[in-house]
C-alpha positions as CSV (number, residue, x, y, z in Angstrom):
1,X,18.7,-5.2,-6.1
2,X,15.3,-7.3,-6.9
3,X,12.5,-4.6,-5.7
4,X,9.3,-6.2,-3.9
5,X,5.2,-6.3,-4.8
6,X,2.9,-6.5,-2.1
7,X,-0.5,-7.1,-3.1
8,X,-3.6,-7.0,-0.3
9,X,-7.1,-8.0,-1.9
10,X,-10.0,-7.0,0.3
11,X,-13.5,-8.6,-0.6
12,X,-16.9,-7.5,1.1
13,X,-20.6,-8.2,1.0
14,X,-21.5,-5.2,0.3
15,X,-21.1,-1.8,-1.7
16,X,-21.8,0.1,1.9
17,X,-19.0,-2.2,3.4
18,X,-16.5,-1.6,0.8
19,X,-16.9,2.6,1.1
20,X,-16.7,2.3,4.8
21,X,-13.4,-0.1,4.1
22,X,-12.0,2.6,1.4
23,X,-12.5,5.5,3.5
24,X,-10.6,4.1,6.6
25,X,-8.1,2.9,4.6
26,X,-7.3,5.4,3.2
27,X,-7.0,7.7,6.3
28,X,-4.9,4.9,8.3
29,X,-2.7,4.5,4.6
30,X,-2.1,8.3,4.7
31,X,-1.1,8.8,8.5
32,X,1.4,6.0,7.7
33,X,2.4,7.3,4.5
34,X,5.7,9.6,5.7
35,X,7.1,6.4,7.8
36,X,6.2,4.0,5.1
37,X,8.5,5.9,2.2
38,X,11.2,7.0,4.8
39,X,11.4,3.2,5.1
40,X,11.5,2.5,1.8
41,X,8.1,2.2,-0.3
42,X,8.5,3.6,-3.8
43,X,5.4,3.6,-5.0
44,X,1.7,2.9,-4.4
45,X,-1.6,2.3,-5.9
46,X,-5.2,0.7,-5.1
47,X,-7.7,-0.6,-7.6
48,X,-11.3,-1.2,-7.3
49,X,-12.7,-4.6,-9.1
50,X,-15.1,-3.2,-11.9
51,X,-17.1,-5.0,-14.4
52,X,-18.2,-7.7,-11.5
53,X,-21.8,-8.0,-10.6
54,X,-22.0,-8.8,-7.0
55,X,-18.8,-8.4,-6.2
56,X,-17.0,-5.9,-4.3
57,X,-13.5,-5.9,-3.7
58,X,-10.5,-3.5,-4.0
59,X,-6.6,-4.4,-4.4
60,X,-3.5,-2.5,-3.2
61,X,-0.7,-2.7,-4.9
62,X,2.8,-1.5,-2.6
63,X,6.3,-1.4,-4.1
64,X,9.5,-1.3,-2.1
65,X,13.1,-0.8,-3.1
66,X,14.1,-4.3,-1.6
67,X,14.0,-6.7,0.4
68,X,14.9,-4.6,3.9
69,X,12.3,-2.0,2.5
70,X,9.5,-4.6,2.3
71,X,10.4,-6.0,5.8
72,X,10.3,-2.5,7.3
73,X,7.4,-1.3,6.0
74,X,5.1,-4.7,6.8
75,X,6.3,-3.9,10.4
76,X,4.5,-0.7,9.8
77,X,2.0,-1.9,8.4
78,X,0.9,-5.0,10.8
79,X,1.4,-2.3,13.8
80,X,-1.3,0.0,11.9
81,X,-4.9,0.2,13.4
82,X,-7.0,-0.5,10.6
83,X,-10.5,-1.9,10.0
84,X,-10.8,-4.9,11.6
85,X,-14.1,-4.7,12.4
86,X,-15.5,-4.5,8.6
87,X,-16.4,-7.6,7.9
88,X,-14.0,-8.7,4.4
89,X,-12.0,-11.5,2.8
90,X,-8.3,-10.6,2.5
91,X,-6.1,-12.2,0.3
92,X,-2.2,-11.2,0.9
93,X,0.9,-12.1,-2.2
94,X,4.1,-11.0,-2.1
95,X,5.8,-11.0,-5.2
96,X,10.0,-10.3,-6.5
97,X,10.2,-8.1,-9.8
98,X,12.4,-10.0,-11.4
99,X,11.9,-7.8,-15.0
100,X,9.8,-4.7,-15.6
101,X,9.0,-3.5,-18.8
C-alpha cells in the first residue's frame, strides 16, 4: 500500500511570530501525538527555512501508512485547537510516495 506526505508550510512576519507559532505547535502537535500514531502516522518532522533573509517560515512534514491513515489523522488534525490567531501564510500539499529511496 502507497503511504501518504502531508506537508503544512507556515510563513510569518516576523522572527517573534514564528517562536510564538513553534512553541504552540508544538504543544498542541504533542497532546495529539498518542491519537495521531494510534491512527496511523509513522513518522514526523518540522523544518525551519534557513539561509532566507527576511523570511520566516517553518515546514511539517507527516507521514502515514495509507490512505485510511492520512484521512484519520487530518480528522485529528482539523479538530485540533491551534494558533489561529498568529497571523501566517499556510500553504497545505498532500503528496503519494510512489518510490523511496
Amino acid at each position: 500500500m502507497a503511504r501518504y506526505m502531508w506537508c503544512a508550510n507556515h510563513s510569518f512576519n516576523s522572527i517573534e511570530d514564528l517562536n510564538k507559532h513553534l512553541g504552540r505547535d508544538e504543544k498542541v502537535f504533542m497532546s495529539i501525538l498518542p491519537e495521531l500514531k494510534g491512527s496511523g502516522l509513522a513518522e514526523c518532522k518540522r523544518g525551519i527555512l534557513t539561509e532566507a533573509e527576511g523570511k520566516y517560515s517553518h515546514e511539517g512534514i507527516l507521514i502515514f501508512n495509507d490512505k485510511a491513515a492520512y484521512e484519520a489523522c487530518m480528522q485529528i488534525i482539523k479538530d485540533a485547537d491551534w494558533d489561529d490567531e498568529i497571523v501566517k501564510q499556510n500553504r497545505y500539499e498532500t503528496y503519494i510516495l510512489d518510490h523511496e529511496l
